[in-house]
C-alpha positions as CSV (number, residue, x, y, z in Angstrom):
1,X,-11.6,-1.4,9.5
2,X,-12.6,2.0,8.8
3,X,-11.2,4.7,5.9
4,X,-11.1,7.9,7.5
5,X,-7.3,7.6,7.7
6,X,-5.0,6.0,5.1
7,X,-4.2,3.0,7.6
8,X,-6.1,0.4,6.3
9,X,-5.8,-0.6,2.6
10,X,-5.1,-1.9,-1.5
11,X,-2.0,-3.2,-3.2
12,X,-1.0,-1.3,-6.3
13,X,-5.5,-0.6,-6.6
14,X,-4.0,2.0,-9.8
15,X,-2.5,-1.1,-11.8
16,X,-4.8,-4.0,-11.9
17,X,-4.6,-4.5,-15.7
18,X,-1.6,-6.9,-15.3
19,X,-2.8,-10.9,-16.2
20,X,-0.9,-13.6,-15.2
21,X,1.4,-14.5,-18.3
22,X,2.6,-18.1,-18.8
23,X,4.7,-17.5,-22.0
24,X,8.6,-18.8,-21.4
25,X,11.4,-16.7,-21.7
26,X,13.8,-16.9,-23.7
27,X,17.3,-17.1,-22.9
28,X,18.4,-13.9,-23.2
29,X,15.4,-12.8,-21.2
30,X,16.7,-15.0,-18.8
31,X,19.8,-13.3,-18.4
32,X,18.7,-10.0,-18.5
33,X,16.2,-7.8,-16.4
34,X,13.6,-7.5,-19.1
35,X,10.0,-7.0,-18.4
36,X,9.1,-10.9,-18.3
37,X,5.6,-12.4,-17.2
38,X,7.2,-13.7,-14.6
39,X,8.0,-10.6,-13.2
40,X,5.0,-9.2,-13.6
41,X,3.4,-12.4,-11.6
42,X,5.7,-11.0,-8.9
43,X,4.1,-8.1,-9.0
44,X,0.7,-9.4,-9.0
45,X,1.4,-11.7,-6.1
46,X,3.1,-8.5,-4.0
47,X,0.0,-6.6,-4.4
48,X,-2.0,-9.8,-3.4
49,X,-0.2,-10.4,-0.3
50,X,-0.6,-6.7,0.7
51,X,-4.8,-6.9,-0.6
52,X,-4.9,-9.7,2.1
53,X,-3.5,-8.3,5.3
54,X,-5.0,-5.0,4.4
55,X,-8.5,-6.3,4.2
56,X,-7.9,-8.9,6.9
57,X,-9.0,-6.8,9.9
58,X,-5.3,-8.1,11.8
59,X,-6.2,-11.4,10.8
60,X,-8.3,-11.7,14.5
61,X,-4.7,-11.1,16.5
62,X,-6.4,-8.3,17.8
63,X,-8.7,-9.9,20.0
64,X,-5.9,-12.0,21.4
65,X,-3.4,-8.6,22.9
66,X,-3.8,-10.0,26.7
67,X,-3.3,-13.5,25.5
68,X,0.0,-14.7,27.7
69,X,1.3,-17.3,24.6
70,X,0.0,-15.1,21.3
71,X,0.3,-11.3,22.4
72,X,3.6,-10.6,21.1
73,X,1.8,-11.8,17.6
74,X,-1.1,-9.8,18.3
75,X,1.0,-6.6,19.1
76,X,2.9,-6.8,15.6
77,X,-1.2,-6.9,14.2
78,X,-2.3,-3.7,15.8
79,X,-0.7,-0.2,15.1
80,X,1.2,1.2,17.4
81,X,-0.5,4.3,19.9
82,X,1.8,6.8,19.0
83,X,5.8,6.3,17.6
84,X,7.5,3.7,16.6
85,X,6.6,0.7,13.7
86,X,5.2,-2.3,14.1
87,X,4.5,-5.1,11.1
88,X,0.9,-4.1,10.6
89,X,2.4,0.0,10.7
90,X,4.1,-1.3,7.3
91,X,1.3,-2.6,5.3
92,X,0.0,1.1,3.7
93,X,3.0,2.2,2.7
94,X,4.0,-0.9,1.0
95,X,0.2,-0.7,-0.3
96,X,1.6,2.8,-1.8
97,X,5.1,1.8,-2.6
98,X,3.0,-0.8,-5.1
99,X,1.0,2.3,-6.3
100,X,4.4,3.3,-7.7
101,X,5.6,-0.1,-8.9
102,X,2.6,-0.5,-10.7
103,X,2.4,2.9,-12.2
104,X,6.1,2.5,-15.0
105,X,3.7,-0.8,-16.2
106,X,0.2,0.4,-16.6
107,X,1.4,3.9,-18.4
108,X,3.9,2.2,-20.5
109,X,1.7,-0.4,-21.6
110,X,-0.2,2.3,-23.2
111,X,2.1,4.2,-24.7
112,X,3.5,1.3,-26.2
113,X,0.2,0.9,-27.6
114,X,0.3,4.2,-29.0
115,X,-1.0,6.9,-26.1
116,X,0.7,9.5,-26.0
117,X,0.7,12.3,-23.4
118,X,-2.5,14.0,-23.6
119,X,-3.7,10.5,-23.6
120,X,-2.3,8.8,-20.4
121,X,-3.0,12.1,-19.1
122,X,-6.5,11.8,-19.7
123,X,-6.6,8.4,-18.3
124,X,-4.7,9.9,-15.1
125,X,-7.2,12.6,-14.5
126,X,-10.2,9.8,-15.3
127,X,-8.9,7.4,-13.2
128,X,-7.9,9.5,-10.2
129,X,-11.6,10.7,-10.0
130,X,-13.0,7.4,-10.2
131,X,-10.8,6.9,-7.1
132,X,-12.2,9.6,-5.7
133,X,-15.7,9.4,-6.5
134,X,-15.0,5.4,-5.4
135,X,-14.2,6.9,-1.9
136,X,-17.3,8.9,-1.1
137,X,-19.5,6.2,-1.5
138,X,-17.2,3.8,0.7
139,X,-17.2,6.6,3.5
140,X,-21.2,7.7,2.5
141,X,-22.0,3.7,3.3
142,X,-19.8,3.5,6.2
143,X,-20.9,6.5,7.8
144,X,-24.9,6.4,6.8
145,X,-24.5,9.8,5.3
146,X,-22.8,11.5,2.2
147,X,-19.4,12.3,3.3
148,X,-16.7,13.0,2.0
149,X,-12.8,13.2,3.3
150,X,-9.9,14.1,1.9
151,X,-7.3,11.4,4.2
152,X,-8.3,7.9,3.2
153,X,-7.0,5.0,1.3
154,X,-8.5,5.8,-1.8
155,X,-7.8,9.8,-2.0
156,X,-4.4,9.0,-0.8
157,X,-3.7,7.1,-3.9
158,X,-5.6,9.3,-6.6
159,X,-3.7,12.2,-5.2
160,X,-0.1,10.5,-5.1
161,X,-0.8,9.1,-8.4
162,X,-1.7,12.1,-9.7
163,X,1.2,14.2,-8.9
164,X,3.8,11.3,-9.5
165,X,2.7,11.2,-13.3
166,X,3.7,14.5,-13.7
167,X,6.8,13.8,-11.5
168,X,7.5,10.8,-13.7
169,X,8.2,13.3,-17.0
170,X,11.4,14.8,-15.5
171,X,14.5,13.5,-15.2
172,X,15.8,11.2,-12.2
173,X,18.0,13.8,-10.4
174,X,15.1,16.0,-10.6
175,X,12.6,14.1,-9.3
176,X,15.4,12.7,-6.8
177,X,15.7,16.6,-5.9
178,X,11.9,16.4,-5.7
179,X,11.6,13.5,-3.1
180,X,14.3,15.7,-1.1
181,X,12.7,18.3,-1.2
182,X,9.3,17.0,0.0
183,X,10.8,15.0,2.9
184,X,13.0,17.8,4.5
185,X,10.0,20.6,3.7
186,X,7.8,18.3,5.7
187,X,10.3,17.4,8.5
188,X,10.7,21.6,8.9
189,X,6.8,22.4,8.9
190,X,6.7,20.4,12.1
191,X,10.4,21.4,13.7
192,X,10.0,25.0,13.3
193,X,6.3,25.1,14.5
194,X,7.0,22.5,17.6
195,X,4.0,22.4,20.0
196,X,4.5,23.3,23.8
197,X,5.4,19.8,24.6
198,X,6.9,18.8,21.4
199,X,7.2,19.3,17.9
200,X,5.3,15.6,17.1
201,X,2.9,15.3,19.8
202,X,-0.4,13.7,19.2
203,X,-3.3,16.6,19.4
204,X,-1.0,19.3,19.7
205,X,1.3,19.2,16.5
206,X,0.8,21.7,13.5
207,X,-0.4,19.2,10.8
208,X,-3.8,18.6,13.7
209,X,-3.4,22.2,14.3
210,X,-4.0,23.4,10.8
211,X,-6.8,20.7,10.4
212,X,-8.7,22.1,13.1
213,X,-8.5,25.3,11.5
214,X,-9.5,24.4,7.8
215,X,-11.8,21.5,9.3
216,X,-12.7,22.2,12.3
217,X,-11.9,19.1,13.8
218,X,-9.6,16.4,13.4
219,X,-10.1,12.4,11.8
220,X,-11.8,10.8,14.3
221,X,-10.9,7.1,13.7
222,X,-6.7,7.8,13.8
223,X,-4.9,10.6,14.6
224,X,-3.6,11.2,11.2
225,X,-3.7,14.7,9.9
226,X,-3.7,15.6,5.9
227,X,0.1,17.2,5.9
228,X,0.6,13.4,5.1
229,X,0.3,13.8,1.6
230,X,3.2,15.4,1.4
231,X,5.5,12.3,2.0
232,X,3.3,10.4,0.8
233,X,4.4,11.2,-2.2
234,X,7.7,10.1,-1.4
235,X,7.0,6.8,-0.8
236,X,4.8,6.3,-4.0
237,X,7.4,8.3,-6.0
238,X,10.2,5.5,-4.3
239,X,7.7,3.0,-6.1
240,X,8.4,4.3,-8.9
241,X,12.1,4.0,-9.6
242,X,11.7,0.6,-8.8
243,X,9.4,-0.2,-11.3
244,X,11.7,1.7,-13.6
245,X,14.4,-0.9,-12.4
246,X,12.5,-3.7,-12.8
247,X,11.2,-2.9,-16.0
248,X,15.0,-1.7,-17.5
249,X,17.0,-4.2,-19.3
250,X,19.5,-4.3,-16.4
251,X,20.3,-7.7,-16.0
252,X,19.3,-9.3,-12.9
253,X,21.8,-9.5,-10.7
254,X,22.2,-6.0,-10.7
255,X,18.6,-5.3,-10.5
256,X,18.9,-7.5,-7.0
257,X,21.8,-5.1,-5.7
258,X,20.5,-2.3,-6.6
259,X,17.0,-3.2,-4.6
260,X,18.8,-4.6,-2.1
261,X,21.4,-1.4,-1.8
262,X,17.9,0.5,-2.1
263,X,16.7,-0.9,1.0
264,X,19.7,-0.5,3.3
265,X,20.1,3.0,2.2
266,X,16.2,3.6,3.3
267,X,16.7,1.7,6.8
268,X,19.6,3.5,7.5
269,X,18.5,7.1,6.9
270,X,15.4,6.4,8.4
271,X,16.8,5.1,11.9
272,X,19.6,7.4,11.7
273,X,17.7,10.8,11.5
274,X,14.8,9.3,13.7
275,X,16.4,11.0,16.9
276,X,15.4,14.4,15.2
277,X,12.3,13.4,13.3
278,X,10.9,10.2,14.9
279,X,9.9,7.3,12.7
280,X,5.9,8.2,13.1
281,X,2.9,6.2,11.1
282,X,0.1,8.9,12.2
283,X,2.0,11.7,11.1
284,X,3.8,10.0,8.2
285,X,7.1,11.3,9.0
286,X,10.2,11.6,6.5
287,X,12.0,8.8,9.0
288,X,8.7,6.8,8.7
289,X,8.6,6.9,4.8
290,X,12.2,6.0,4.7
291,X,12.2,3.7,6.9
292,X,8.8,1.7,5.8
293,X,10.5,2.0,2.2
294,X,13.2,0.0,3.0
295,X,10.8,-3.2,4.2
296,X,8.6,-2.6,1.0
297,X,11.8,-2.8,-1.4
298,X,12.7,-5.9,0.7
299,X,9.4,-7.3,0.2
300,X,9.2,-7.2,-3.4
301,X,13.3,-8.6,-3.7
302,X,11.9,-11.4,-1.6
303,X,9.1,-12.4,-4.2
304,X,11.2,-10.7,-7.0
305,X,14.1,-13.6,-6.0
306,X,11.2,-16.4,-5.9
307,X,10.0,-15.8,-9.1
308,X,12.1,-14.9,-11.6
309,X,15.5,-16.3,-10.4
310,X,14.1,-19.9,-8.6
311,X,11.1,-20.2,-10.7
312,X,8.3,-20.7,-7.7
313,X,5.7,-19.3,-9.4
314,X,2.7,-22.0,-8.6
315,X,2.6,-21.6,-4.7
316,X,1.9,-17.9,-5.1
317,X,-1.6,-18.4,-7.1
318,X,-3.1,-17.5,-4.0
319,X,-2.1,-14.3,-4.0
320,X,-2.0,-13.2,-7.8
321,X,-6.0,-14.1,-7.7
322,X,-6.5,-11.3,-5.2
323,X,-3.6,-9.0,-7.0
324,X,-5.1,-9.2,-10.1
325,X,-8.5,-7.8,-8.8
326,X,-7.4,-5.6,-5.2
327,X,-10.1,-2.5,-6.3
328,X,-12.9,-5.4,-5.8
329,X,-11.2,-7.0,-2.5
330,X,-10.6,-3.5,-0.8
331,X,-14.0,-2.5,-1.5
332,X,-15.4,-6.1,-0.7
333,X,-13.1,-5.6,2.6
334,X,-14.3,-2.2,3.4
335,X,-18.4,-2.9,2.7
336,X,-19.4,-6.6,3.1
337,X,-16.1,-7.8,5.3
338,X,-18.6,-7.1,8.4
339,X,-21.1,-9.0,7.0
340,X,-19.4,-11.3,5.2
341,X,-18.0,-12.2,8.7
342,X,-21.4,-12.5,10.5
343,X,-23.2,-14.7,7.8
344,X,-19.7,-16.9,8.8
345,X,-20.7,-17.1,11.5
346,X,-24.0,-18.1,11.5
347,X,-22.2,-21.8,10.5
348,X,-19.2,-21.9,12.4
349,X,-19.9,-20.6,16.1
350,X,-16.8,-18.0,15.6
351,X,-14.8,-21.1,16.4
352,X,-14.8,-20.9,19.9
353,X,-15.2,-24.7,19.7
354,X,-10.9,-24.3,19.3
355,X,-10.1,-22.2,22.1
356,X,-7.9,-18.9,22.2
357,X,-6.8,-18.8,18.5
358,X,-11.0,-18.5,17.7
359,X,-11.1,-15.2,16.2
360,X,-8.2,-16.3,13.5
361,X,-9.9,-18.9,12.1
362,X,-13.0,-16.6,12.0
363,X,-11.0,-14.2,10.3
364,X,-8.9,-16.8,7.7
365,X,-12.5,-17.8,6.9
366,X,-13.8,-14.2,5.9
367,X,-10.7,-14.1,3.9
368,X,-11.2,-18.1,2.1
369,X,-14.7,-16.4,1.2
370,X,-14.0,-12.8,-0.1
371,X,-10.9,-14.8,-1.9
372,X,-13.6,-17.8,-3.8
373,X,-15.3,-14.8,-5.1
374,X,-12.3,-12.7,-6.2
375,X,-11.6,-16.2,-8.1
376,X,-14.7,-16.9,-9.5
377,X,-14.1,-13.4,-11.6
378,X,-10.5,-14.1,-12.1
379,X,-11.9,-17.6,-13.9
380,X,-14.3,-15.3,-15.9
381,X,-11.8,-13.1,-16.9
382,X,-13.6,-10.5,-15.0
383,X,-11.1,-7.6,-13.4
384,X,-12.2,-4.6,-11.5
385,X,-10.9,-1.6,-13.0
386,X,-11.2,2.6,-12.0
């Protein structure tokens, strides 16, 4: 799993302050969309659920693509070449859909502890170059050298985090305008400087193009070109308004519609303008961001529904454990996963002792470990924070 493109990745990584709150509501929090615990486990376990199949390596599908019974579950594990969306092409932007999500809880909770701008401001600019620093020493480790690059997981997410805090201080039509404005600005870099053979092919597009000129190469892992940050944006800025939702005193039903309205609007622009602008991971298209929006909004409406209206809040302990603490996991995942995974399997033989599905149990086993520890700080009270 490597971090020279943003394809690999954590949860909300910006908002990890959240604990797991057991105080009952009361009945009029009950009726009403108010900014329970419970809510804010759903959070938790969202970010947790992305944490895991971000860090999981494709939970071992990957080895199993010619299988003849498990290769269509070990296509939806492995991105797809060029074009198109598969399950594992939706895990980064739901990774920074949660960014967003995160970001109306962790900045209000300090201003209603008294910050006000110059302070979150402050903590922004802090915490986005902690991110960044964060990042260099993750690609210096991985790559035996200092390095640095500007199109990973963690500059991704400084950058978008930055930039939406600023966004977050104007008004919604303006920073709807915004999120427009972005989407269609990127959409017409590509169509009105289209390549001989297309305006999104892979080596030829402009966003490789103008890499190779500033650079003088491209990423070398993926195919991903740093024009990406600009929709980017967009899907952390979508995160956003949601948190705003969830946090407003809308009751909950409403919140629900409007999620749910959220996500069918975001499916159907994306398919519906993907003959012009294809839905494209690598080059993060406007069709891509709209359409991957609509599976993160359905995501969270999924746990958002088990949590606060049936009460399931036990089951998903799993998951809040690695929520509560994805800064540790993705760097656990992205510096000891490979060894993690070999000192495994010094004990269990890889599993080949069970025949095809060998290299997921290898890989749920990485996970059972890298999860232990991630609990053994949650039972100390011990978060990971930028």
């Amino acid at each position: 799993m490597g971090t020279n493109c943003a394809d690999s990745d954590p949860s909300s990584i910006i908002a990890t302050e959240d604990a797991v709150k057991t105080v009952q509501t009361s009945a009029s929090t009950e009726k009403t969309g108010a900014a329970s615990s419970q809510r804010n486990l759903a959070l938790d376990a969202y970010r947790g659920l992305i944490m895991i199949l971000l860090v999981s390596d494709g939970l071992g599908f990957a080895a199993l693509r010619n299988h003849p019974v498990y290769a269509v579950m070990a296509n939806q594990f492995e991105h797809r070449p060029w074009g198109g969306a598969v399950f594992y092409d939706l895990i980064m932007p739901a990774f920074l859909f949660m960014v967003g999500v995160a970001m109306p809880y962790s900045l209000g909770r300090r201003m209603e502890q008294g910050a006000d701008k110059r302070q979150l401001l402050n903590h922004v600019e802090k915490r986005s170059a902690s991110l960044v620093l964060i990042s260099w020493i993750i690609i210096s480790i991985e790559t035996n050298h200092a390095h640095l690059q500007f199109h990973n997981v963690l500059c991704v997410v400084a950058f978008t985090y930055f930039v939406c805090f600023f966004l977050m201080q104007l008004k919604f039509r303006y920073q709807a305008a915004v999120a427009v404005i972005l989407l269609v600005a990127h959409s017409a870099i590509y169509l009105l400087f289209p390549a001989p053979g297309g305006a999104f092919q892979q080596v030829t597009n402009i966003g490789a193009v103008i890499d190779r000129a500033l650079m003088g190469h491209n990423y070398t892992m993926a195919p991903c070109v740093n024009l990406n940050l600009i929709p980017e944006i967009a899907s952390v800025l979508f995160g956003v308004w949601t948190g705003n939702l969830i946090r407003s005193g809308r009751p909950r039903s409403q919140q629900m519609k409007i999620m749910a309205l959220g996500a069918i609007a975001a499916f159907a622009l994306g398919l519906v303008f993907s003959p012009l602008v294809p839905i494209n991971k690598w080059l993060w298209t406007a069709t891509y961001t709209l359409y991957t929006t609509g599976w993160s909004i359905l995501g969270l409406l999924i746990l958002y529904v088990l949590v606060d209206v049936f009460g399931i809040r036990r089951p998903l302990f799993l998951l809040t454990v690695v929520g509560m603490n994805s800064l540790f996991v993705y760097c656990v995942g992205e510096i000891l996963r490979g060894w993690i995974n070999d000192s495994i399997a010094v004990f269990t033989g890889e599993f080949k002792f069970i025949g095809a599905l060998a290299p997921v149990a290898q890989s749920c086993a990485v996970l059972l470990v890298i999860w232990y520890v991630t609990y053994w700080l949650y039972q100390r009270k011990i978060f990971l924070r930028v």
